[in-house]
C-alpha positions as CSV (number, residue, x, y, z in Angstrom):
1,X,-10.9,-0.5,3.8
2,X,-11.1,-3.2,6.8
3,X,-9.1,-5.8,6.5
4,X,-10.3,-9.5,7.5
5,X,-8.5,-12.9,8.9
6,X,-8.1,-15.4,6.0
7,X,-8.8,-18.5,6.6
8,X,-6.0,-21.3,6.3
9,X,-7.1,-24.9,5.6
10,X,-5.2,-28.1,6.6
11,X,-5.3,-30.8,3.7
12,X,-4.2,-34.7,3.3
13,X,-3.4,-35.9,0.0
14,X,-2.6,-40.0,-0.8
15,X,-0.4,-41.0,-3.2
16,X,0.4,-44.3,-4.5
17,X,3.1,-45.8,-6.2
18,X,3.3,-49.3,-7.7
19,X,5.5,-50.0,-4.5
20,X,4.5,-47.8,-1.8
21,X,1.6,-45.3,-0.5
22,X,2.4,-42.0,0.9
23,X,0.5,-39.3,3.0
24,X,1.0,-35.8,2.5
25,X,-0.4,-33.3,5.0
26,X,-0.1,-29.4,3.8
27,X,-2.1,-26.0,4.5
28,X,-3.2,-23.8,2.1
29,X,-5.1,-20.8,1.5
30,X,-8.1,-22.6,-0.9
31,X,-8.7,-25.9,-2.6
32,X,-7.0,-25.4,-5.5
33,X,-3.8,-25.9,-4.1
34,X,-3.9,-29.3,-2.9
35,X,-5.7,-30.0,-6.4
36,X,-2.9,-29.0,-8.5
37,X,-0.6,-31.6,-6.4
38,X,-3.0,-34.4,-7.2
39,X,-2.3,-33.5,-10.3
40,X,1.5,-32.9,-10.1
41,X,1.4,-36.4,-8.2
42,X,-0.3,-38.2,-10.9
43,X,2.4,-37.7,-13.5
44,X,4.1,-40.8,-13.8
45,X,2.4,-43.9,-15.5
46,X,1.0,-46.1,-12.7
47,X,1.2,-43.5,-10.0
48,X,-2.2,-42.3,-8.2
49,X,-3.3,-39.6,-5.9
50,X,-6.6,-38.1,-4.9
51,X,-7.3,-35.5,-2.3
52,X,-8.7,-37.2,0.9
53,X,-9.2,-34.0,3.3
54,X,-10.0,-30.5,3.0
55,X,-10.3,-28.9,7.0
56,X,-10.1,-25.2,8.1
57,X,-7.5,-25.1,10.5
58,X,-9.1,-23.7,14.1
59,X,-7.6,-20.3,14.8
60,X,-8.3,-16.8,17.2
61,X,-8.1,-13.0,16.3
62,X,-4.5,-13.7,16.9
63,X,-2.9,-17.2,16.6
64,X,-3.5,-20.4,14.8
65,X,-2.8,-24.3,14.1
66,X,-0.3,-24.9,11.3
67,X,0.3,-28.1,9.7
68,X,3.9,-28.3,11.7
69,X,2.1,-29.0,14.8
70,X,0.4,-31.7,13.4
71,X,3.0,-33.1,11.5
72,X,5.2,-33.2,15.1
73,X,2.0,-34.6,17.2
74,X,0.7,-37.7,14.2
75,X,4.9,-38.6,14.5
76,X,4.7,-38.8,18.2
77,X,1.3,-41.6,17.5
78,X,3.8,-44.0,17.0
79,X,1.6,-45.1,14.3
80,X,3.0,-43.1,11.1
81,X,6.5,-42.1,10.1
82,X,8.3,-39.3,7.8
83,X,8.5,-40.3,4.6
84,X,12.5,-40.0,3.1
85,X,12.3,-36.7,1.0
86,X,14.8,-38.2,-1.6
87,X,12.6,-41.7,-1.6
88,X,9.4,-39.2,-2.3
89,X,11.4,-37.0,-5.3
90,X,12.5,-40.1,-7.2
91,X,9.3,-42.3,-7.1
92,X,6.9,-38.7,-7.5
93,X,9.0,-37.2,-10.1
94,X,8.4,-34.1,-7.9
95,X,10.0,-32.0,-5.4
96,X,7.1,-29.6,-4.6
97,X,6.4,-30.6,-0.9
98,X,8.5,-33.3,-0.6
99,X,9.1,-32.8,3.1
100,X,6.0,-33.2,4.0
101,X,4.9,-37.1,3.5
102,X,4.2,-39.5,5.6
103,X,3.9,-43.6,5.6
104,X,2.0,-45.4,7.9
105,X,3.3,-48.1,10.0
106,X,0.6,-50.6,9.9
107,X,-2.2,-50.4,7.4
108,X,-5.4,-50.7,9.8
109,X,-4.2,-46.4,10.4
110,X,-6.4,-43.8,9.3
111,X,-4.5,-40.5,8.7
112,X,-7.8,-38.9,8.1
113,X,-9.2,-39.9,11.5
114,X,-6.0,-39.4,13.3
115,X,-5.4,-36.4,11.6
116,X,-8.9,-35.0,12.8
117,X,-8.7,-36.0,16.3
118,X,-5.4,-33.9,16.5
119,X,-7.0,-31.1,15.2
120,X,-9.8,-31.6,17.7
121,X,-7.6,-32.0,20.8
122,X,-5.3,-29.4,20.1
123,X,-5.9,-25.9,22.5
124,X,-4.6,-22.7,22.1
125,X,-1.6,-23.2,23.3
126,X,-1.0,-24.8,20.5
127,X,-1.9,-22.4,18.1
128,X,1.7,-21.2,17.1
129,X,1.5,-19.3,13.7
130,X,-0.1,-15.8,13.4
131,X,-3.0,-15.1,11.7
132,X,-3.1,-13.1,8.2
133,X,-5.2,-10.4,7.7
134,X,-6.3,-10.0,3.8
135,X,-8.1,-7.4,1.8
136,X,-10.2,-7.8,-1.1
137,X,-9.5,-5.4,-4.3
138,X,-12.0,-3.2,-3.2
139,X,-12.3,0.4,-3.9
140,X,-15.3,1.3,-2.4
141,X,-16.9,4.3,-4.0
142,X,-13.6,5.0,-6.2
143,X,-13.7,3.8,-9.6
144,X,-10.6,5.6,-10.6
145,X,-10.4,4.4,-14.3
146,X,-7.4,4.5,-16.4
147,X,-8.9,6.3,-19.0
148,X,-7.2,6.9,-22.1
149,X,-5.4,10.3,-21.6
150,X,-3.6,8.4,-18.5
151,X,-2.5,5.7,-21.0
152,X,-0.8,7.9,-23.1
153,X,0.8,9.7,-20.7
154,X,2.3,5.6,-19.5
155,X,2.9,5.2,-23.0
156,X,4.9,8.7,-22.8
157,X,7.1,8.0,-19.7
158,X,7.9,4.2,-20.5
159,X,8.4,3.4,-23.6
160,X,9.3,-0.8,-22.8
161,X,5.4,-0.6,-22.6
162,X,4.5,0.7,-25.9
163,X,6.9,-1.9,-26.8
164,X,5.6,-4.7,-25.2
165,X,2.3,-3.5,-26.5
166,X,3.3,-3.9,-30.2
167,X,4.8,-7.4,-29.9
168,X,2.0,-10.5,-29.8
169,X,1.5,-13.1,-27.6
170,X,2.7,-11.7,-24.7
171,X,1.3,-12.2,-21.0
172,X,-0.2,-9.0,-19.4
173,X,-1.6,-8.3,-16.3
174,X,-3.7,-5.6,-15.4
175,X,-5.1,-4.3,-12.0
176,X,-7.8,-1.6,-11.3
177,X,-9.8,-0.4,-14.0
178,X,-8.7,0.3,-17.9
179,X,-10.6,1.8,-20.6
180,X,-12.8,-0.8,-22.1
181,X,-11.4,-0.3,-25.5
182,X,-7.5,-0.4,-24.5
183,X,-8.2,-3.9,-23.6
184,X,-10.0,-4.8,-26.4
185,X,-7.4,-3.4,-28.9
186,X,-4.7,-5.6,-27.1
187,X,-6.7,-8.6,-26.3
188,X,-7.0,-10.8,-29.3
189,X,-3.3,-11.1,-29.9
190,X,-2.1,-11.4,-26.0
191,X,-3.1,-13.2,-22.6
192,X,-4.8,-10.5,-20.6
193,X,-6.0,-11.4,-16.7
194,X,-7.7,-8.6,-15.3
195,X,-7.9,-8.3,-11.6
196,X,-11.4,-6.3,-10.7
197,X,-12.7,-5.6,-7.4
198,X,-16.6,-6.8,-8.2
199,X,-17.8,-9.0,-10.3
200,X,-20.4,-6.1,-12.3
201,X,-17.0,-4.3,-13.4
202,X,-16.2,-7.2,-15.8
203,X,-17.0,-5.7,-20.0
204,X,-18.8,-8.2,-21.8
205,X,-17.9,-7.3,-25.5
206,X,-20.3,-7.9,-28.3
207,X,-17.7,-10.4,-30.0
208,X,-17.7,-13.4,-28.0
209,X,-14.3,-14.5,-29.2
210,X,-12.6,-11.1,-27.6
211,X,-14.3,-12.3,-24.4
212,X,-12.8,-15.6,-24.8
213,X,-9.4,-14.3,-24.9
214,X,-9.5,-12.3,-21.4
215,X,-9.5,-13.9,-17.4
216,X,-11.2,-11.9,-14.9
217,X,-10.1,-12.5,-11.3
218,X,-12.1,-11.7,-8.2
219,X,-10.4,-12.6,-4.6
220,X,-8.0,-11.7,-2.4
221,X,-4.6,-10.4,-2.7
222,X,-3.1,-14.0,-1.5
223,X,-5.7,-15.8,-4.0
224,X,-4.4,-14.0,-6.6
225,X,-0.7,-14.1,-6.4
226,X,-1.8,-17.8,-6.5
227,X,-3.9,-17.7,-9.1
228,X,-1.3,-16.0,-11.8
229,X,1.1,-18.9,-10.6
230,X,-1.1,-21.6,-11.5
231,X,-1.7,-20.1,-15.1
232,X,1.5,-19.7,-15.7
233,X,2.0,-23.0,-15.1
234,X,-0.6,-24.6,-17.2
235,X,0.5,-21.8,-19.9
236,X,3.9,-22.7,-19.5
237,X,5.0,-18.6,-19.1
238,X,7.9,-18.4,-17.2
239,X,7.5,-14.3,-17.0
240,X,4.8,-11.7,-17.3
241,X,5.6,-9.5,-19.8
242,X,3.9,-6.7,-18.6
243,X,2.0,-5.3,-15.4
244,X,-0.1,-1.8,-15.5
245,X,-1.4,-1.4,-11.7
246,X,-4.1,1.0,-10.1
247,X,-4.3,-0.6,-7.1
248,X,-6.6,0.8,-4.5
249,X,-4.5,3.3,-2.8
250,X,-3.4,3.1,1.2
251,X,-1.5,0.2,2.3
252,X,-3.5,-2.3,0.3
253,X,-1.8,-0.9,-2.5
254,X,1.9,-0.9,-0.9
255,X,1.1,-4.5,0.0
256,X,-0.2,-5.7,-3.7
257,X,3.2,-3.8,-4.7
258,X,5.5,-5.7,-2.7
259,X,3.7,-9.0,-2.8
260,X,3.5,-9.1,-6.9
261,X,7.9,-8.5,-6.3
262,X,8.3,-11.1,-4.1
263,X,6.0,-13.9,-5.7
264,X,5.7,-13.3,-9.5
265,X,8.0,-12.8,-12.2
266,X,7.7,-9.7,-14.5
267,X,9.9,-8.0,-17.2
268,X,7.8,-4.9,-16.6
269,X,5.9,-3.6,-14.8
270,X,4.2,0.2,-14.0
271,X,2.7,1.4,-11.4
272,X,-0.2,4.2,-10.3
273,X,0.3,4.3,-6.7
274,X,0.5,8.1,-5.0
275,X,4.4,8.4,-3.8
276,X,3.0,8.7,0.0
277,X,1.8,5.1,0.0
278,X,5.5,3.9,-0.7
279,X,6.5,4.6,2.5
280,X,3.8,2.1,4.1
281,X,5.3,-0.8,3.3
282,X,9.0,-0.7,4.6
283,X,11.5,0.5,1.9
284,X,9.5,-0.4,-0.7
285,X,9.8,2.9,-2.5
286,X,13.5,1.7,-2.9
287,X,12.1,-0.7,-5.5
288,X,10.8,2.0,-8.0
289,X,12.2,4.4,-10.7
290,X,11.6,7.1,-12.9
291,X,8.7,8.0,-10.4
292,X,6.1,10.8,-12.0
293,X,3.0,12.7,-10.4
294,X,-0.2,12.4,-12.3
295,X,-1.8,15.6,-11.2
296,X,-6.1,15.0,-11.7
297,X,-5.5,11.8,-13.7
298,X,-9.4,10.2,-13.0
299,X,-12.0,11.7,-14.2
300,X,-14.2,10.7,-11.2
301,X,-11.9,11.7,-7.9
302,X,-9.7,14.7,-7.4
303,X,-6.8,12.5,-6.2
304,X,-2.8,13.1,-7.6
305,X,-1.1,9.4,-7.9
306,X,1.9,8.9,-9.1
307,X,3.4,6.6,-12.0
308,X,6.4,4.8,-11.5
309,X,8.3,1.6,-12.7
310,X,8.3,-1.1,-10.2
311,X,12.0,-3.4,-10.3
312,X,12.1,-6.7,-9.0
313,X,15.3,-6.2,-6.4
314,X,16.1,-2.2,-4.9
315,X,17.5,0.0,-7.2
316,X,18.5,3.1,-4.4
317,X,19.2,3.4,-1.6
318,X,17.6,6.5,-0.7
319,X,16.5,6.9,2.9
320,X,12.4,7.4,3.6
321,X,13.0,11.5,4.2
322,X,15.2,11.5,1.1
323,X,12.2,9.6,-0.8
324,X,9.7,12.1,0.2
325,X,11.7,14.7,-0.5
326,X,12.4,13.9,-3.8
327,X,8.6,13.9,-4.8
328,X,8.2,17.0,-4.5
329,X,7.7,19.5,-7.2
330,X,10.0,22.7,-6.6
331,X,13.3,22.4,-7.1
332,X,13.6,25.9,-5.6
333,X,12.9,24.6,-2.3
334,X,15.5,21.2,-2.1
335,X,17.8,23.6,-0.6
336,X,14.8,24.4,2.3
337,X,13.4,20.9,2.7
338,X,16.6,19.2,3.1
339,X,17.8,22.1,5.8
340,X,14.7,21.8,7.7
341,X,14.8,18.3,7.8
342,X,17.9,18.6,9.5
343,X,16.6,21.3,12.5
344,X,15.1,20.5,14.9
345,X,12.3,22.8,17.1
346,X,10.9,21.8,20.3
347,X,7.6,23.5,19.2
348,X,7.8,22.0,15.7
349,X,8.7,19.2,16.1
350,X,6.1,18.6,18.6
351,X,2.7,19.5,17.1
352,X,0.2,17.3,17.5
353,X,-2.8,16.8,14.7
354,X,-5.5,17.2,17.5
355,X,-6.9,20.0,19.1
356,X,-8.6,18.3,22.4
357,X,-11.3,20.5,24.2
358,X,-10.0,19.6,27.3
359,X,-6.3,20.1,27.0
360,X,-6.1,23.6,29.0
361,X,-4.5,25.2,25.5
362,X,-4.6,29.0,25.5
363,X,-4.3,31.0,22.0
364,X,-1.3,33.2,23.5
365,X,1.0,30.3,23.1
366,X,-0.5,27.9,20.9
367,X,-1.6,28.3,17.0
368,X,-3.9,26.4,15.4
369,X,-3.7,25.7,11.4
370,X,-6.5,23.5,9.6
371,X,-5.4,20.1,8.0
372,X,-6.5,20.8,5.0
373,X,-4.2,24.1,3.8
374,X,-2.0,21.2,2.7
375,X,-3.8,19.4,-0.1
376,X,-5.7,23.0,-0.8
377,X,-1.9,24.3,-1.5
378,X,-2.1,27.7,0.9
379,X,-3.7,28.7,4.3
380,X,-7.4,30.2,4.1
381,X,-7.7,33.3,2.6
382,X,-10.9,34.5,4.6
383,X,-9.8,36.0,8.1
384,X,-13.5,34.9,9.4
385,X,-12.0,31.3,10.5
386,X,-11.3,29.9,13.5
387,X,-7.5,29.8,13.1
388,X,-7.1,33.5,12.3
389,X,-9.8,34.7,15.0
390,X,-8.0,32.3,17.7
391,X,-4.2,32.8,16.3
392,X,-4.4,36.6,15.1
393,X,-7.5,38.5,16.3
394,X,-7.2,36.7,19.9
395,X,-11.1,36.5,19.7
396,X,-12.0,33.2,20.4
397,X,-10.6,30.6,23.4
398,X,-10.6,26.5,23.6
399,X,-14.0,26.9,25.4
400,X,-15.4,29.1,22.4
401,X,-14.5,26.2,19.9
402,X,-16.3,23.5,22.5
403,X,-18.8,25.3,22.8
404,X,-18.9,25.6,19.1
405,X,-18.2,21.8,18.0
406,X,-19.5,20.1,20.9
407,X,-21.1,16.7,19.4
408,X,-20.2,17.4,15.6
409,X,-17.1,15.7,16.0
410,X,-15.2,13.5,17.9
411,X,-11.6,12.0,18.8
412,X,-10.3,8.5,20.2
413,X,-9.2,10.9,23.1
414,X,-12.0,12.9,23.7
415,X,-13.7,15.6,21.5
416,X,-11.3,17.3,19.6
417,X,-11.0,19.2,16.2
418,X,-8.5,18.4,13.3
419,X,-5.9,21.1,13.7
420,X,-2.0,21.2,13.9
421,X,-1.5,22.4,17.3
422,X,2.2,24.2,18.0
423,X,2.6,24.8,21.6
424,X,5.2,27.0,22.4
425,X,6.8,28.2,25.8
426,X,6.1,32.0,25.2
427,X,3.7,34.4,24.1
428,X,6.4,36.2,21.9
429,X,7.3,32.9,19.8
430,X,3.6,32.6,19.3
431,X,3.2,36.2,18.0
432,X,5.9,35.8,15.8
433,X,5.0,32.9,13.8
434,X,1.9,34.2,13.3
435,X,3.3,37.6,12.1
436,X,5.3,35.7,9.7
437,X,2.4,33.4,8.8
438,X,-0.1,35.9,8.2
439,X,2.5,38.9,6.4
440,X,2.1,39.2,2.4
441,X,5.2,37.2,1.8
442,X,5.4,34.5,4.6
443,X,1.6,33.9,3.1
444,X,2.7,33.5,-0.2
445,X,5.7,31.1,1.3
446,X,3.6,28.8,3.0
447,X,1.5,28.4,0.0
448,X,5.2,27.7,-2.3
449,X,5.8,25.1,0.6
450,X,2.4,23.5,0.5
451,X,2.2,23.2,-3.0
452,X,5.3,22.0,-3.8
453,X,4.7,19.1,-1.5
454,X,2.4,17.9,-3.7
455,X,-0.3,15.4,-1.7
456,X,-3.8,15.4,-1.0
457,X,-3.9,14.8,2.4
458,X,-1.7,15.3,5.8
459,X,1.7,15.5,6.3
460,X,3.6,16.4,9.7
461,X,3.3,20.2,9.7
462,X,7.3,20.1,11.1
463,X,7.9,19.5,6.9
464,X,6.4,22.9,6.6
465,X,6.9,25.4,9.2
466,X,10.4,26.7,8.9
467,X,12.2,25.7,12.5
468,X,14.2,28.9,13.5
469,X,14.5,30.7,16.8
470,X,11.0,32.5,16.5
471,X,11.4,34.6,19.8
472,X,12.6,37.3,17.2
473,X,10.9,38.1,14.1
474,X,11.6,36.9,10.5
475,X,11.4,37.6,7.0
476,X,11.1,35.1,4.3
477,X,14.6,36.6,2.7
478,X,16.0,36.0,6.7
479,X,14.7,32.7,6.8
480,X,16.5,31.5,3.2
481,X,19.5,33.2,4.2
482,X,19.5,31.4,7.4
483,X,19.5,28.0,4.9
484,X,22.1,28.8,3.7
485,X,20.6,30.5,0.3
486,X,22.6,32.4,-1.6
487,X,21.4,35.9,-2.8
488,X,20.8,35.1,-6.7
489,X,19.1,32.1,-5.0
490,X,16.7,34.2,-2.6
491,X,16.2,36.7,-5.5
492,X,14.6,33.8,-7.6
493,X,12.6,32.2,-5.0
494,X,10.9,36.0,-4.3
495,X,10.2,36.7,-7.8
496,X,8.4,33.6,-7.7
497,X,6.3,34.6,-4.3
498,X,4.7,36.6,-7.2
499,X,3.1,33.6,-8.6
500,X,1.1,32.9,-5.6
501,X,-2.3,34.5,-4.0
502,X,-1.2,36.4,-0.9
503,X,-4.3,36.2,2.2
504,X,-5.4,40.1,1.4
505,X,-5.1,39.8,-2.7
């Protein structure tokens, strides 16, 4: 999803007292901000205020004018002064912006012509506040929606929903998709805004009254948070009672996450966001609880997400590694995870997730595994691949796979192919690995590790491979005992090798 610059607009708003006028110059995101002071402004009996300028602010790809620079450079006119915040509170009945009004010295000034030949004059150096870049709700060719078997498993896990559910009159927001009929069984009794991605998504229902009773919101993540304000406002909520969430997944998710817990206020509120994204947004996952995969929860993708409750201040403390590791699905294999995490391999640890044509590699040292064994939960199991010829049969070199992929594909770097690439030092650590890899149990291992990680796409491959000293030759039973398994332990995690497809079976 490409993200784009949003646009920031400098406003002037006058309001008048029956002893004074005042100037107020903000930014905002969109009109309706400054239009909602008017209003605010306009309160008192004999007070006025009308919006006299609406101006994008001039920016680049990088910086832009604020409204502080041109609140410092109309003071240094001469011609207008800051207005006393406490003189502004009392006569406006208001504290929302308070800081930010103005009186002018002599009435021939024109704050809107002043104001406009600042903006004009101003150069880049003056453009001191960074630019924000925005996404729309957009999910491109993924509908994902929350059918009704994914409600009920909600409804399973978090039972403060069904409760909300039952009670009228409550304010509920929902994000993504739901099935048509959910809504419409919850509508007529409750507030329900609905944030969609295009405008064609929106259900016109047959009874025009049910349509009556829900919002539809299309815009952008910043518009929104605004948006939900402003109606609760004019509604006068003071929390939303509810929040069910299937953000577009990827950071735009992460980001509507932590934007909806720093700027709205919810009792509760659930989340479908895979565990993965958490970790995109810094320790945001430290904000969610009672965290569960949905394993093929759309009907129209192949993707696992994960439900989880979302809390408005951190409720662990849990480190990223720890996070991740405590997604995953076999509790067999905490004892492995948490010991590898600890090693370190010089191999290993540094894999890259790029095989370049023109990096020199050889197949006696290096091995190659595919990207995808991960979300496909084992290694191939035909030996006519690339990574078995190449880390195996020794049948194919770098110039082989050129030769082979040579404009099909390409890299920032260069022309490469998607692979984990281990390099190690000697042709005896190479052979072993592979040994192990390709042997009926360290197969079936591999396949235990992958699907117990539980994602659908790629993770770093030092999660994976076990990091031991591989110029000697291992066993899976070795490897567990060298983490520290005991030997009821290792008998239980063999027996369940037996569960899995093994490369020959």
């Amino acid at each position: 999803m490409k993200a784009e610059i949003q646009d920031k607009y400098y406003y002037i708003i006058k309001a008048k007292t029956k002893k004074k006028t005042y100037f107020k110059i903000g930014e905002a995101f969109k009109r309706s901000r400054p239009e909602s002071l008017v209003s605010k402004y306009s309160k008192y009996t004999g007070n006025t205020a009308e919006l006299l300028a609406f101006e994008k602010l001039p920016r680049n790809n990088k910086k832009r004018l604020n409204d502080k620079t041109i609140h410092n450079k109309l003071l240094a006119e001469n011609n207008f002064k800051q207005a006393n915040e406490f003189e502004i509170q009392v006569a406006l009945g208001e504290v929302d912006g308070k800081k930010e009004f103005f009186e002018a010295l002599n009435n021939s000034a024109d704050i809107c012509a002043k104001v406009e030949e600042i903006v004009k004059n101003c150069t880049k150096n003056d453009y001191t506040a960074n630019v924000k870049y925005v996404y729309n709700l957009n999910y491109a060719n993924q509908k994902h929606l929350v059918n009704d078997d994914l409600i009920t498993k909600i409804k399973k896990y978090f039972s403060e929903v069904v409760n909300t559910l039952s009670t009228p009159n409550k304010l509920i927001i929902l994000i993504g998709q739901f099935e048509p009929d959910f809504v419409a069984s919850y509508a007529m009794y409750n507030k329900i805004i609905i944030w969609h991605d295009t405008a064609d998504q929106k259900v016109v229902y047959k009874y025009e009254s049910l349509n009556n009773k829900i919002k539809y919101f299309e815009g952008t993540l910043e518009e929104f948070i605004e948006f939900i304000k402003e109606y609760m406002e004019e509604n006068m909520d003071t929390v939303i009672d509810l929040i069910l969430s299937n953000p577009p997944y990827g950071r735009i998710g992460a980001e509507i996450t932590k934007a909806i817990i720093d700027n709205l206020n919810f009792k509760t509120y659930i989340n479908l966001l895979p565990a993965n994204d958490y970790k995109r947004v810094p320790e945001l996952w430290q904000y969610q609880s009672d965290m569960e995969p949905c394993n093929d929860a759309f009907d129209d993708a192949v993707v696992t997400t994960h439900m989880a409750k979302i809390h408005k201040n951190k409720v662990n403390n849990i480190t990223e590694d720890e996070f991740e590791r405590s997604q995953y699905t076999d509790r067999r294999l905490d004892k492995y995870f948490e010991e590898n995490s600890k090693r370190t391999h010089y191999a290993i640890d540094g894999a890259t997730q790029a095989l370049i044509f023109t990096s020199g590699l050889t197949n006696k040292t290096t091995t190659i595994i595919d990207h995808r064994f991960i979300p496909h939960k084992h290694l191939a199991y035909s030996k006519n691949t690339d990574e078995y010829k190449w880390n195996v049969l020794k049948s194919i070199t770098l110039e082989d796979l050129k030769q082979e992929f040579e404009g099909k594909v390409t890299f920032r770097k260069g022309t490469a192919l998607n692979k984990y690439v281990i390099t190690f030092n000697t042709e005896i650590e190479n052979t072993n690995i592979n040994s192990f890899i390709y042997s009926k149990d360290g197969f079936r291992f591999i396949s235990k590790i992958a699907t117990a990680v539980n994602v659908d796409s790629t993770v770093d491959i030092n999660k994976i491979l076990p990091k031991v000293d591989w110029t000697r030759s291992w066993t899976v039973e070795e490897i567990l005992k060298e983490y520290n398994y005991t030997d009821e332990e290792i008998k239980e995690v063999m027996e369940d090798l037996n569960n899995f497809k093994g490369q020959d079976d």
